[in-house]
C-alpha positions in Angstrom: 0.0 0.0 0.0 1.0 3.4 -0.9 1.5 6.2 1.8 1.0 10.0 1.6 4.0 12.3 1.1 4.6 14.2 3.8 6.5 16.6 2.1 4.5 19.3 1.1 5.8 22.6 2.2 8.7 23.0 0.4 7.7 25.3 -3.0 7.4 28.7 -2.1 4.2 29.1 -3.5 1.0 29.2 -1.6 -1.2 28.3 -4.3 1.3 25.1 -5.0 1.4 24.2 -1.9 -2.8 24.1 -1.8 -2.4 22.2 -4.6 0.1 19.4 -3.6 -1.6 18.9 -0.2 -5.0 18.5 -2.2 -3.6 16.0 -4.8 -1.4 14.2 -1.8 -4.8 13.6 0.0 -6.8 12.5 -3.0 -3.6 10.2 -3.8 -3.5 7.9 -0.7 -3.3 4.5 -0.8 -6.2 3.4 -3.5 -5.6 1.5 -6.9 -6.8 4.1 -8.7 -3.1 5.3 -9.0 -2.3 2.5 -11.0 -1.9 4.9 -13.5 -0.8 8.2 -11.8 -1.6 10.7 -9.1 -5.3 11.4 -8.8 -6.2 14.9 -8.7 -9.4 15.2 -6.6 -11.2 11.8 -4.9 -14.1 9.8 -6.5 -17.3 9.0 -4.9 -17.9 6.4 -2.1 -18.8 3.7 -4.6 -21.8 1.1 -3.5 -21.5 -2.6 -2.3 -23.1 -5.3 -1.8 -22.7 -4.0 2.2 -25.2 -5.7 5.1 -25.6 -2.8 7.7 -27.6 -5.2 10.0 -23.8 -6.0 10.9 -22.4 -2.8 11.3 -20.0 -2.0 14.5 -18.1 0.7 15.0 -15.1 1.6 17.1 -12.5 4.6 17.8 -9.9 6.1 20.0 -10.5 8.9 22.4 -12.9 11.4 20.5 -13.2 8.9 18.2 -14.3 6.7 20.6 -16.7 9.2 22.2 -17.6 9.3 18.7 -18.7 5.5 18.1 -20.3 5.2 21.6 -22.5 8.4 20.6 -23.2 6.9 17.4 -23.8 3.0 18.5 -26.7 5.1 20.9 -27.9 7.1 18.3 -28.2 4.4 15.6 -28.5 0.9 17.6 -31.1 -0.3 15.2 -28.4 -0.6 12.5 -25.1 -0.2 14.8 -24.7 -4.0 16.5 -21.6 -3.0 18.4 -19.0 -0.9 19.2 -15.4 -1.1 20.4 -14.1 2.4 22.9 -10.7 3.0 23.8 -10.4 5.9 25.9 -14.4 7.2 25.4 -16.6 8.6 27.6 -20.7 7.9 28.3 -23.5 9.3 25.9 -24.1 13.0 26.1 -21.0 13.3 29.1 -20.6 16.8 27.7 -24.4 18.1 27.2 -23.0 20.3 24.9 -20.3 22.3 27.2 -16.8 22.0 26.9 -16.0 22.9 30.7 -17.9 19.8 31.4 -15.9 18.1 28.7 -12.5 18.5 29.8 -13.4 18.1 33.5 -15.9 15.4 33.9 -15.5 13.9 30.6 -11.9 13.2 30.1 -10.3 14.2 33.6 -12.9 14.2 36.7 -12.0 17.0 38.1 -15.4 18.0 38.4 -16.7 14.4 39.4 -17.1 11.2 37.5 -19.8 10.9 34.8 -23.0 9.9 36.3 -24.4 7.2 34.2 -27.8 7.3 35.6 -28.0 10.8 34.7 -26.8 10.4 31.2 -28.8 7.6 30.8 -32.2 9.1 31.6 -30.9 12.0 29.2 -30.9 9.4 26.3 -34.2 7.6 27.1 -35.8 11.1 26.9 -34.3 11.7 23.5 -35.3 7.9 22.6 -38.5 8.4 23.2 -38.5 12.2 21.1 -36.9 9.8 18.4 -34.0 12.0 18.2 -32.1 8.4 18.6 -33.0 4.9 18.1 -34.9 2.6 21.1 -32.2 1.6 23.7 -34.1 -1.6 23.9 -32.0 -2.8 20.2 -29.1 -2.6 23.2 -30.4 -6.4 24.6 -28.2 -7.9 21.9 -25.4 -5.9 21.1 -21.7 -6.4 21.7 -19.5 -3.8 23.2 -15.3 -3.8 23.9 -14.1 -1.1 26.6 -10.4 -0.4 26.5 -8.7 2.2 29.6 -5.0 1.9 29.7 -3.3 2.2 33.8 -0.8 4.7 32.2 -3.7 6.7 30.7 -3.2 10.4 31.8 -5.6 12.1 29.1 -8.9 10.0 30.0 -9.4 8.4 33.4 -10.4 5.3 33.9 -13.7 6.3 35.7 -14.8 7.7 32.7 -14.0 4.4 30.7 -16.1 2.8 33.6 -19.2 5.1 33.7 -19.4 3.9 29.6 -19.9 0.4 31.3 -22.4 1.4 34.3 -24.3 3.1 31.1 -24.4 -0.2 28.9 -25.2 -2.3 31.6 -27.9 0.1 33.1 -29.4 0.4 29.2 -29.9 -3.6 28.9 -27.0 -4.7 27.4 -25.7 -8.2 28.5 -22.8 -8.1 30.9 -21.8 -11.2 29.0 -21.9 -9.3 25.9 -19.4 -6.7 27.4 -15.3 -7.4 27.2 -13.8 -4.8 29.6 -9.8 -4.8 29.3 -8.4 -2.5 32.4 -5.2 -3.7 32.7 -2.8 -2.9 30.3 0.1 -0.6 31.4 -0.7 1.6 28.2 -1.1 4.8 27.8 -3.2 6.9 25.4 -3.3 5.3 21.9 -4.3 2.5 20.4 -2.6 -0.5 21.3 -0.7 -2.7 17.9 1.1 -5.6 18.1 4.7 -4.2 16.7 4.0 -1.1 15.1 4.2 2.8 17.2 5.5 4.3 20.4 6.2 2.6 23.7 3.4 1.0 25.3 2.9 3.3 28.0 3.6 7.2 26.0 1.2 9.5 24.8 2.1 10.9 21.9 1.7 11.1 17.9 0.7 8.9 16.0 -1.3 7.9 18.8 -0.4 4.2 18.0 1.8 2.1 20.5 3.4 -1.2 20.7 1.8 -3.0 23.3 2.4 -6.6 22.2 -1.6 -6.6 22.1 -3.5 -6.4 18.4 -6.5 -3.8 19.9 -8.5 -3.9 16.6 -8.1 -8.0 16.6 -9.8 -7.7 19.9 -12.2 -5.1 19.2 -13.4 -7.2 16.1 -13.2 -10.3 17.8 -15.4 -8.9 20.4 -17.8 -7.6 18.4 -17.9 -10.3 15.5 -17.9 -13.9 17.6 -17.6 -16.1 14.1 -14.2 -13.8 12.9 -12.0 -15.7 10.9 -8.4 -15.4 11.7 -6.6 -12.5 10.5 -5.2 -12.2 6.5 -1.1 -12.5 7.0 -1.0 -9.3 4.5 -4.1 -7.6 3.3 -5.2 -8.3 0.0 -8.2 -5.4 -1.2 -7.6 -2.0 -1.8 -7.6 1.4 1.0 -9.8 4.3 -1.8 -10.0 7.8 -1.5 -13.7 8.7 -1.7 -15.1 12.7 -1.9 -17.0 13.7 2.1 -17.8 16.6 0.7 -21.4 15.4 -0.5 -21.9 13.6 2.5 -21.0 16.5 5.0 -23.5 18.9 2.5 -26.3 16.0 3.7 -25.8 16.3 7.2 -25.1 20.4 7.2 -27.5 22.6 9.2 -28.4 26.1 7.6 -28.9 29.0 10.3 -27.1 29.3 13.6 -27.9 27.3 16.2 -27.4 26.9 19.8 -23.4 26.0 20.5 -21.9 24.7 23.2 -21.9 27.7 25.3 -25.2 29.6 26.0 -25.9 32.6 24.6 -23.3 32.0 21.4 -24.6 31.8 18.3 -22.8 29.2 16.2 -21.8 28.7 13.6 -19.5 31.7 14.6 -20.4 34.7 11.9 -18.0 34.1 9.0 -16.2 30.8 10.5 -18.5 29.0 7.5 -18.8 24.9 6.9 -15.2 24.0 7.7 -16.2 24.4 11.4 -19.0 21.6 11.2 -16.8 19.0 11.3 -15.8 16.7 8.1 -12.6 16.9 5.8 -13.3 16.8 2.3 -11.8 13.2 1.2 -12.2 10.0 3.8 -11.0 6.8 3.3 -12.5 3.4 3.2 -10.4 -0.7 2.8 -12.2 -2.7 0.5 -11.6 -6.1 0.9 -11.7 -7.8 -2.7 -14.6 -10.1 -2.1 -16.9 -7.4 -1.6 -15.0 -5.7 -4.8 -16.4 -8.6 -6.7 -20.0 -8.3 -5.1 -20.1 -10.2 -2.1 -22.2 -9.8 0.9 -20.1 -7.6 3.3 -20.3 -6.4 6.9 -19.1 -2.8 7.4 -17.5 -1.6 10.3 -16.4 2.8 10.9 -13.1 3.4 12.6 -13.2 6.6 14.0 -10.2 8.2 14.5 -8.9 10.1 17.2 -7.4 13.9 17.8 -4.4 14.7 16.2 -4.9 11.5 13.7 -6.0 12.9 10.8 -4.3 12.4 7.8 -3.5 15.7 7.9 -1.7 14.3 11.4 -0.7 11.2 10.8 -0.5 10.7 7.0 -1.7 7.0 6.4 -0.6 5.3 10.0 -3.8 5.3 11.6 -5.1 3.5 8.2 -2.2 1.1 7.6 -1.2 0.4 11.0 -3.7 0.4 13.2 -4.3 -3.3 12.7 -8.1 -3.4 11.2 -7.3 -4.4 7.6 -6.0 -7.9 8.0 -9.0 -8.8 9.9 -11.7 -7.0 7.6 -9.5 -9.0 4.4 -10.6 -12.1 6.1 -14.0 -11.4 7.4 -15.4 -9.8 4.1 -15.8 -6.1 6.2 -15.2 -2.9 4.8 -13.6 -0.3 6.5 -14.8 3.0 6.6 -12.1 5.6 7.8 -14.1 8.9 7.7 -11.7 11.5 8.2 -12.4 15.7 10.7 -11.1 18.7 9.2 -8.8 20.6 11.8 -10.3 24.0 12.2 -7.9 26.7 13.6 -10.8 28.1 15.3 -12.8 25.8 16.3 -11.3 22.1 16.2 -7.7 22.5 16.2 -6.9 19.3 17.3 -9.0 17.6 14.3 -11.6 15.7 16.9 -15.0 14.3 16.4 -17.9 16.4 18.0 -18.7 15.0 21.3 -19.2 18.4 22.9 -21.3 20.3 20.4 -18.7 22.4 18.5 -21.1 21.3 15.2 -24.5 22.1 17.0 -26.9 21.6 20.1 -28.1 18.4 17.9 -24.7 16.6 17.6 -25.8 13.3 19.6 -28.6 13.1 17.6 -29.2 11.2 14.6 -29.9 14.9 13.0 -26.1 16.2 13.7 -23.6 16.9 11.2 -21.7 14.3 11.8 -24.1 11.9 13.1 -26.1 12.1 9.9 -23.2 12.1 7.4 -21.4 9.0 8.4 -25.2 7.4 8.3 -25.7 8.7 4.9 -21.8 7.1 3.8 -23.3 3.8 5.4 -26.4 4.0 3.2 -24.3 4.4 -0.1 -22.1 1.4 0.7 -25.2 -0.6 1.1 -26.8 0.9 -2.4 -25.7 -2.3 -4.2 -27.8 -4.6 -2.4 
């Protein structure tokens, strides 16, 4: 597989520059460069994709991210694997709340009965899906010891909220005691187990997506030795103009409107080009499970250039197991998402939980086209 040059800033042009970092992006890692660089990215083509076995999984917002959207969409969503995440709505749309309650408690742990009664209200609005589709779902919780960025109380109050919604306990893997720190975990590939740092990927001696998909899917094959389909670049852009929301409307702090006056689309959320693997058998039409792999801060491509995609472990498994993986991909906003994250705050809107949410309703919408070959 091809990676992304990360090379870009050496013409003296700004205009170039624009350009190279667009072509770079719309380049990576897809067998349409058999015969050159591609100069802007195609659409998310359709498969013959079975969402009644989608899961989803992420690291830090990103798994905030598939928590939030495993609530919002259980009836389609069977599963979800968090690795540093926090409970449903932790936030309720302020970021005080988010960075001391939500990732550090210095404001007190999440209360999952609280959150919880939050999201049967909204159920029962049909904002989100019934929490009853949670009797027979499957869920993987990952908090590393040497975790400084999210405690592990937070990681916990995720499990009170599962367990309190209906969810199995037997259905529930819950790994506490690894001496990691904040990342996901590979088996030979990143930092040292127990840093935080970029690429956000550490050797652990422990294959984290192999767990989270052997968690989620019971019957998973074992693991292709090298993956055999093909990572595309497809266009967001049509996708995020789905889930856009026209006016301001209430941000996460009171009284603000937001958007911001002249911040414009960029600070809603998605990049214009994500990424998706393609196993071959599904290339050729066969019936395939999909599962999203949200990334986390400071991962973007933008970040991280192809690690999180190549190394994070999911393709030999989804090679084997006939899934495609969808790698949607944030925008880094200098004003309002510098650090590229998935809204679990409400830097996109008051309705970001919600299946009406920028984000919320454009990854649903990429989930629909994949299944537009059945």
């Amino acid at each position: 597989m091809r990676r992304i040059d990360a090379r870009l800033d050496h013409g003296r042009c700004p205009m170039i520059r624009a350009a190279m970092r667009r072509m770079a992006k719309g380049a990576v890692l897809s067998a349409l460069l058999a015969s050159g660089i591609a100069w802007a990215a195609a659409p998310l083509p359709s498969f013959n994709a079975d969402l009644g076995r989608t899961t989803v999984s992420g690291l830090s917002s990103g798994a905030f991210m598939a928590h939030q959207f495993h609530i919002a969409f259980s009836g389609t969503v069977r599963g979800a694997g968090i690795v540093a995440g926090g409970p449903y709505y932790c936030a309720q749309g302020q970021l005080a709340l988010a960075l001391n309650r939500c990732m550090q408690i210095r404001m007190g742990a999440p209360d999952p009965a609280v959150l919880l009664a939050i999201a049967r209200g909204y159920a029962q609005q049909g904002l989100i899906d019934p929490l009853e589709n949670l009797a027979d779902a499957r869920v993987y919780l990952f908090t590393g010891t040497r975790d400084q960025t999210v405690a592990g109380p937070v990681v916990e109050a995720v499990r009170q909220f599962y367990l309190r919604a209906g969810l199995p306990a037997a259905n529930l893997d819950y790994r506490h005691d690894l001496a990691a720190g904040h990342a996901m975990l590979t088996e030979d590939f990143g930092n040292s187990c127990a840093s935080t740092g970029p690429p956000y990927l550490n050797d652990c001696d422990y294959d984290q997506a192999g767990a989270i998909l052997k968690a989620l899917y019971p019957d998973l094959k074992p693991a292709a030795i090298r993956p055999g389909g093909n990572v595309v670049a497809f266009d967001q852009s049509e996708f995020f103009r789905a889930g856009d929301v026209s006016g301001p409307v209430s941000g996460p702090l009171p009284g603000v409107p937001w958007p911001i006056p002249g911040m414009g689309r960029a600070a809603l959320g998605l990049d214009d080009t994500g990424y998706a693997y393609i196993p071959a058998a599904c290339m050729n039409g066969d019936t395939c499970k999909v599962h999203v792999a949200f990334h986390g801060c400071k991962q973007t491509v933008d970040d991280i250039q192809d690690k999180f995609i190549e190394h994070a472990g999911y393709n030999r498994w989804a090679d084997s197991n006939d899934i495609i993986v969808l790698y949607p991909q944030i925008r880094r906003d200098r004003v309002s998402n510098p650090n590229g994250c998935w809204d679990w705050w409400g830097y996109s809107g008051a309705d970001y939980a919600t299946k009406t949410g920028p984000q919320m309703a454009a990854i649903r919408a990429m989930l629909d086209r994949l299944a537009a070959g059945r």
